[in-house]
C-alpha positions as CSV (number, residue, x, y, z in Angstrom):
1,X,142.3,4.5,-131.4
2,X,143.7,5.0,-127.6
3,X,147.6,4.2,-126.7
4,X,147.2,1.0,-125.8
5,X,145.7,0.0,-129.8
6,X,149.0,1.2,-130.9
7,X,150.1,-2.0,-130.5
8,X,148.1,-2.9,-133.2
9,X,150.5,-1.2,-135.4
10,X,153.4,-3.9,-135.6
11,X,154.2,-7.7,-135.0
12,X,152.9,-8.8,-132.4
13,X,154.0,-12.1,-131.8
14,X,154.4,-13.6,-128.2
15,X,158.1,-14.5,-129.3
16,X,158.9,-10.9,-129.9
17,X,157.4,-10.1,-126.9
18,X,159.5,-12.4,-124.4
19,X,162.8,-12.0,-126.2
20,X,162.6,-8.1,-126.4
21,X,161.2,-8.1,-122.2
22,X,164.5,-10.1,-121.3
23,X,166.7,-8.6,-123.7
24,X,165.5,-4.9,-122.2
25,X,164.6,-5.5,-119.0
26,X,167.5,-8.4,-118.0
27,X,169.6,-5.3,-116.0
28,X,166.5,-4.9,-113.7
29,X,166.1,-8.5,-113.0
30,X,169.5,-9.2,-113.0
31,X,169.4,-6.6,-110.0
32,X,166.8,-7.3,-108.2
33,X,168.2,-11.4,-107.8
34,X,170.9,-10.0,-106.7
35,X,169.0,-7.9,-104.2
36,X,167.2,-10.6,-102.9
37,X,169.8,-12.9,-102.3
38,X,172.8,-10.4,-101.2
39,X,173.0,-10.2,-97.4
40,X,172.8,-7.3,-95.7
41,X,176.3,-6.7,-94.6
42,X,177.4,-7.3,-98.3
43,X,174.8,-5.0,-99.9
44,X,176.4,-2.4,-97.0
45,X,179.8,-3.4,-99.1
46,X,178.6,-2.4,-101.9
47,X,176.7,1.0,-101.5
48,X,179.9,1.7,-99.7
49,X,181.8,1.1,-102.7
50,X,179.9,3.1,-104.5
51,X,180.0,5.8,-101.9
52,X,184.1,6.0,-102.8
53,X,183.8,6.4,-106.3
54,X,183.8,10.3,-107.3
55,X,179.8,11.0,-107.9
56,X,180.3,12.6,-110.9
57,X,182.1,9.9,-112.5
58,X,179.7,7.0,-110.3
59,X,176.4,9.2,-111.7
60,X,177.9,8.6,-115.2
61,X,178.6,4.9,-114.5
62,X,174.9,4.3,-113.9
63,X,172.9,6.3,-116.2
64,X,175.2,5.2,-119.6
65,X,173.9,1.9,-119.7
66,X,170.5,3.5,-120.4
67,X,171.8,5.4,-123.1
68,X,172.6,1.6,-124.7
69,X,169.0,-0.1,-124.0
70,X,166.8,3.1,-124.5
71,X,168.5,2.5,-128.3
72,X,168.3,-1.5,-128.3
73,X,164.6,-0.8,-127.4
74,X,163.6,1.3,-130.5
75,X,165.8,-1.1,-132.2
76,X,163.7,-3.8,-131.3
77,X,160.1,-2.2,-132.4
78,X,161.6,-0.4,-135.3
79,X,163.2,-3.2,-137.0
80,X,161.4,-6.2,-135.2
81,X,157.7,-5.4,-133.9
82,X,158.1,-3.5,-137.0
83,X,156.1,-0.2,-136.0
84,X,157.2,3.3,-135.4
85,X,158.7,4.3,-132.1
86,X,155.7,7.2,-132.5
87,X,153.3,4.4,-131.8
88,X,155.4,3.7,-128.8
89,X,155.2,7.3,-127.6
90,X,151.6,8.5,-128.2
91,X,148.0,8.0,-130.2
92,X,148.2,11.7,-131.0
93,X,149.5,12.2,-134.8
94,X,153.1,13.6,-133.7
95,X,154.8,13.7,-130.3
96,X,152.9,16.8,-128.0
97,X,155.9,18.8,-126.4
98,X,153.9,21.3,-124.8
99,X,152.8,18.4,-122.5
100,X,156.3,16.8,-121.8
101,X,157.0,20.9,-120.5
102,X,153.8,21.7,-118.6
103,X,154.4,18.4,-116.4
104,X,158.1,18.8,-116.4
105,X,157.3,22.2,-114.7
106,X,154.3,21.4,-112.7
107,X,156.2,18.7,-110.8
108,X,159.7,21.1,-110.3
109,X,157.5,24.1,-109.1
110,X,155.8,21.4,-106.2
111,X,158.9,20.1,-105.2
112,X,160.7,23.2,-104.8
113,X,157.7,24.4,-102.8
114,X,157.2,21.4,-100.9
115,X,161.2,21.7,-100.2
116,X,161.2,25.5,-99.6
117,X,158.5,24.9,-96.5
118,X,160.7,22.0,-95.3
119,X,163.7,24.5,-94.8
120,X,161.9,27.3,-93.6
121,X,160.4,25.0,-91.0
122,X,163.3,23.3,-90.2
123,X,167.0,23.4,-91.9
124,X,168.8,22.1,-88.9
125,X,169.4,18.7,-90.9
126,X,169.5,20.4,-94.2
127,X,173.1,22.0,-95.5
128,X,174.3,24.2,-97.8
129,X,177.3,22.2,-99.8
130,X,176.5,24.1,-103.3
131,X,180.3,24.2,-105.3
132,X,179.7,25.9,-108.7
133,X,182.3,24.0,-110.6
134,X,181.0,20.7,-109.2
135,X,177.4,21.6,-109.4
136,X,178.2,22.4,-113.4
137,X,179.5,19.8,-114.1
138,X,176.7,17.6,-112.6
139,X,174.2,19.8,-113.8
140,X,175.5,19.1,-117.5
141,X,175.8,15.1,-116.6
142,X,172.1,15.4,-115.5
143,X,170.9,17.1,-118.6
144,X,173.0,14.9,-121.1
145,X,172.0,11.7,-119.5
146,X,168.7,11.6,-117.3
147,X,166.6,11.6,-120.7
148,X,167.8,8.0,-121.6
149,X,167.2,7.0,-118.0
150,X,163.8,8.4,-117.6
151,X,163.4,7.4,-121.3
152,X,164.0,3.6,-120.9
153,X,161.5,3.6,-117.9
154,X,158.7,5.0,-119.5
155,X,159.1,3.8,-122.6
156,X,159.8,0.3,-121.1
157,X,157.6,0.2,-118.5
158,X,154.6,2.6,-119.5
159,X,155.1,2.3,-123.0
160,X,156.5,-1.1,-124.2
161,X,155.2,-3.2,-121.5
162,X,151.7,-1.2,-120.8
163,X,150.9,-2.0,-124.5
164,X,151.8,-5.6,-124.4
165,X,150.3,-6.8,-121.5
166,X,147.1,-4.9,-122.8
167,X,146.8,-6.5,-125.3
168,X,148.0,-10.2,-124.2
169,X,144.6,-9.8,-121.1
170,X,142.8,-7.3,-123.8
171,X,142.2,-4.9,-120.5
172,X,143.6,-2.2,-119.2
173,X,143.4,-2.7,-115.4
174,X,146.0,-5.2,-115.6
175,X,148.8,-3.6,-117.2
176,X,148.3,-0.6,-115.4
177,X,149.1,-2.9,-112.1
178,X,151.5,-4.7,-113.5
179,X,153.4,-2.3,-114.5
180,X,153.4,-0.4,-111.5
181,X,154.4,-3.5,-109.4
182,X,157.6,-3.9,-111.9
183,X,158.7,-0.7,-111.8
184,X,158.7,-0.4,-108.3
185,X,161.0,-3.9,-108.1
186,X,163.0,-2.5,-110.5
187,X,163.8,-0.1,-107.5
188,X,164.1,-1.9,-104.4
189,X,167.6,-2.7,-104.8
190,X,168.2,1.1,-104.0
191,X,170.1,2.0,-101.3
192,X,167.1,4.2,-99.7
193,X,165.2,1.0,-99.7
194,X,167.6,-1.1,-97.6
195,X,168.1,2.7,-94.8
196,X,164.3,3.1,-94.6
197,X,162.7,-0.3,-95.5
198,X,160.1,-1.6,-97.4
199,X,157.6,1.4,-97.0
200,X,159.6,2.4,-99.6
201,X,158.1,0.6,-102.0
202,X,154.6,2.3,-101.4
203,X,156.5,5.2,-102.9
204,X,157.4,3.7,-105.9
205,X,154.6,1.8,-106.6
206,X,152.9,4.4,-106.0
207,X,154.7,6.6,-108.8
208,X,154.1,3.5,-111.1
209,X,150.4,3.8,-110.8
210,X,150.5,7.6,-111.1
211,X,152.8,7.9,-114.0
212,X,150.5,4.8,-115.7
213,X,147.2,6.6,-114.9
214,X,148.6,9.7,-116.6
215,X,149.6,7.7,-119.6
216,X,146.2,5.5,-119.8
217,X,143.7,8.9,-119.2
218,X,146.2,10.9,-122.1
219,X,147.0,8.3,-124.0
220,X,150.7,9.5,-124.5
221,X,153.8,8.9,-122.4
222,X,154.2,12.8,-122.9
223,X,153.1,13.8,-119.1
224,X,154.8,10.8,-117.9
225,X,158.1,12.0,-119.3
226,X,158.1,15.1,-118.6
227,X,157.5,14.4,-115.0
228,X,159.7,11.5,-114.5
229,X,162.7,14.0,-116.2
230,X,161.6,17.1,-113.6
231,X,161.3,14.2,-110.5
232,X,164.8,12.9,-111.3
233,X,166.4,16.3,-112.1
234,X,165.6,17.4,-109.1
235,X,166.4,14.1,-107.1
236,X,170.3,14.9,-108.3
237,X,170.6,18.6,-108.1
238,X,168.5,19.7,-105.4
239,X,169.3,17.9,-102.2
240,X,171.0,14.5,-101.6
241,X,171.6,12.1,-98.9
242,X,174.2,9.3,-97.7
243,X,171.1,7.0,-98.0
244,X,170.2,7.8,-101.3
245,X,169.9,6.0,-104.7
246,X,171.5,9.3,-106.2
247,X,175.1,10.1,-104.7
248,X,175.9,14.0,-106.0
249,X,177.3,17.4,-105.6
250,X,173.5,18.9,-105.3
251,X,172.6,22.0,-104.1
252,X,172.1,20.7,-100.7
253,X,172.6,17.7,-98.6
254,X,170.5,15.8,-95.3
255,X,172.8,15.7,-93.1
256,X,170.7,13.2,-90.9
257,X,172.5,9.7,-90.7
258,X,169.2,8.2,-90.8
259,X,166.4,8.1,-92.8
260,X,163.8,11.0,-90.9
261,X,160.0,11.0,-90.9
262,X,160.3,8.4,-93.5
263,X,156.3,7.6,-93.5
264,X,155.2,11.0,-93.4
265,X,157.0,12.0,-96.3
266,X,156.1,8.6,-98.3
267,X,153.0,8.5,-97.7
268,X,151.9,12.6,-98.1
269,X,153.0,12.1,-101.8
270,X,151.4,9.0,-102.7
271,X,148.1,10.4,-101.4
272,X,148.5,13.8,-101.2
273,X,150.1,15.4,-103.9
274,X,150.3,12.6,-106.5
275,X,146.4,13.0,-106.7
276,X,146.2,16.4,-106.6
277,X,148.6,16.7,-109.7
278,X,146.1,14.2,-111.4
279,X,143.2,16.7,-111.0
280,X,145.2,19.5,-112.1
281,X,146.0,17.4,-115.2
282,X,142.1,16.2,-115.6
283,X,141.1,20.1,-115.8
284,X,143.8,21.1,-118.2
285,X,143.1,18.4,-121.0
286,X,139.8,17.3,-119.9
287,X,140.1,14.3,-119.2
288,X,137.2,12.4,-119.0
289,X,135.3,8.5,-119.0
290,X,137.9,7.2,-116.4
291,X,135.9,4.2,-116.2
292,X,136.8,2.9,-119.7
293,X,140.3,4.8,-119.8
294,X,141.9,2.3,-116.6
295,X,139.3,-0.3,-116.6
296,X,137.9,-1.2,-120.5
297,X,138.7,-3.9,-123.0
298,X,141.5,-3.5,-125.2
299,X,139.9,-4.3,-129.0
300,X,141.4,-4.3,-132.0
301,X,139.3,-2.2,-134.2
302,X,140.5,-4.0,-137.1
303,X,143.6,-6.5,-138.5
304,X,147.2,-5.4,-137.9
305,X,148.4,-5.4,-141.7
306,X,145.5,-2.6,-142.2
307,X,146.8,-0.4,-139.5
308,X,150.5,-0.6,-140.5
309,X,149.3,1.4,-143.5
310,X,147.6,3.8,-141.4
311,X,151.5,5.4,-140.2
C-alpha cells in the first residue's frame, strides 16, 4: 500500500474534504487575494511595517499561527477523516527519523557549501552582523517554532492535499502538480516576490515538485520534512536580506539593495541541485519504478472500513 492509499484509512467524504481545505488553508488564500489585489505602493506599506517591528518578536508573529492550524489539522483527520495522523505522515509501520535527519543534513551541508563558495568568491555584498545574544535568542525561536511551520506545509500540502486529490482523479500526476502550483501561491505574497518578480515562482514551484517527488518515490513526508526544516533553518540563521520573506538577526546579511543575479541563483537550484539531491536520495533507498511512483493509478486495494482495522 503506497502513501497515497493511506487515504484509504479514514472518511473520505468530499464534504470533509472541502471544509477541512478551507478551514486549513483559508490563511493562504486569504493572502494571496490580498496579494493580488493590493497595489504596489500599499504592499511597499506593508513590508515596511513589518520591517519596523523587532524581528524577533515579527518572526514569532508569523510562525505562531502555524502552531494553531498544524494542530486544527490533526484535529480534523483524527477526530473527523477519522484515521491516524501516522497515515498522514507515511506507509512505513512507524514514522522513519533516520530519514527526516539524513535530508535535514544533506540539504544544510549544500547550502553552507553552496554559501561558503559565494563568500570566498565574492563577500563584498555579504556582512558579518552576527550578535550572540540576538542570534540566541533567534536561534531558540527558530528551533521552537519552524517545525509547526514546515509541519503545516508538508503535512498540508504533501500530505493532506497529495492524498486527497489522489484519490478524487485516482492518479498521481495530478496531485503531484497541483500541489506544487499551490504551494508555490501560497508564497507569492512574499516580499522577495514583489523585489525580484515572478521568476520567483519557478523557485517555489519548483521546490513543490521536488519536495512532492520525494514524498511520491518514498512514500513518507519523512525526507520532505527534514528538508523543508534544514531549508528554512538556514533561510533565518544563515544570511538575510531587506528583500526577504524572513526579517532576522542571522549570521550574515546582503547588503545589496536589490535583488542580485536573481536568475542565476533561481534557476541553478531548480535544475541543478534540486535534481542532484534526488539522485543522491534514489541511491540511498533505492528508489525505483518512477513510472508508476509519479504517474500510476491510485486503487483502492480494498473497502475503507477493512483498512481502518488494519491501524
Amino acid at each position: 500500500m503506497d502513501y497515497i492509499q493511506q487515504v484509504y484509512k479514514g472518511k473520505r467524504e468530499l464534504w470533509i474534504f472541502i471544509l477541512t481545505s478551507i478551514l486549513i488553508s483559508g490563511v493562504f488564500i486569504l493572502n494571496f487575494i490580498a496579494y493580488l489585489f493590493t497595489s504596489k505602493e500599499d504592499l511597499d506599506k506593508a513590508y515596511d511595517l513589518m520591517k519596523s517591528i523587532p524581528s524577533n518578536l515579527s518572526l514569532i508573529v508569523n510562525l505562531l499561527p502555524f502552531v494553531f492550524l498544524l494542530g486544527l489539522l490533526f484535529v480534523f483527520v483524527k477526530y473527523i477523516h477519522q484515521r491516524s495522523i501516522l497515515s498522514l505522515t507515511t506507509a512505513r509501520s512507524k514514522v522513519d527519523w533516520g530519514r527526516i535527519l539524513f535530508s535535514f543534513s544533506l540539504i544544510v551541508v549544500i547550502t553552507l557549501i553552496l554559501f561558503g563558495v559565494s563568500y570566498v568568491s565574492d563577500s563584498s555584498q555579504i556582512a558579518l552582523q552576527f550578535q550572540p545574544v540576538k542570534f540566541a535568542i533567534l536561534l531558540i525561536i527558530s528551533l521552537l517554532l519552524f517545525p509547526f511551520q514546515i509541519g503545516l506545509e508538508e503535512y498540508l500540502f504533501r500530505g493532506y492535499f497529495m492524498q486527497h486529490i489522489g484519490d478524487l482523479v485516482k492518479n498521481k500526476w495530478f496531485p503531484l502538480i497541483v500541489t506544487s502550483v499551490f504551494f508555490g501561491i501560497a508564497h507569492s505574497a512574499n516580499p522577495e516576490v514583489a523585489e525580484i518578480g515572478f521568476i520567483t515562482m519557478v523557485f517555489y514551484i519548483g521546490t513543490g515538485l521536488l519536495l512532492g517527488i520525494m514524498t511520491l518515490m518514498d512514500d513518507g513526508l519523512e525526507l520532505a520534512l527534514g528538508f523543508h526544516l534544514g531549508n528554512n533553518l538556514l533561510a533565518a540563521l544563515l544570511v538575510t536580506s531587506d528583500w526577504s520573506a524572513l526579517q532576522t538577526d542571522a549570521i550574515f546579511k546582503y547588503t545589496a539593495e536589490q535583488a542580485t543575479n536573481t536568475v542565476l541563483e533561481i534557476i541553478v537550484p531548480v535544475l541543478v541541485v534540486y535534481p542532484l539531491i534526488l539522485l543522491i536520495m534514489s541511491k540511498k533507498y533505492k528508489w525505483a519504478n518512477w513510472k508508476d511512483k509519479l504517474f500510476g493509478k491510485v486503487i483502492e486495494p480494498i473497502s475503507s472500513e477493512e483498512y481502518k482495522t488494519l491501524e
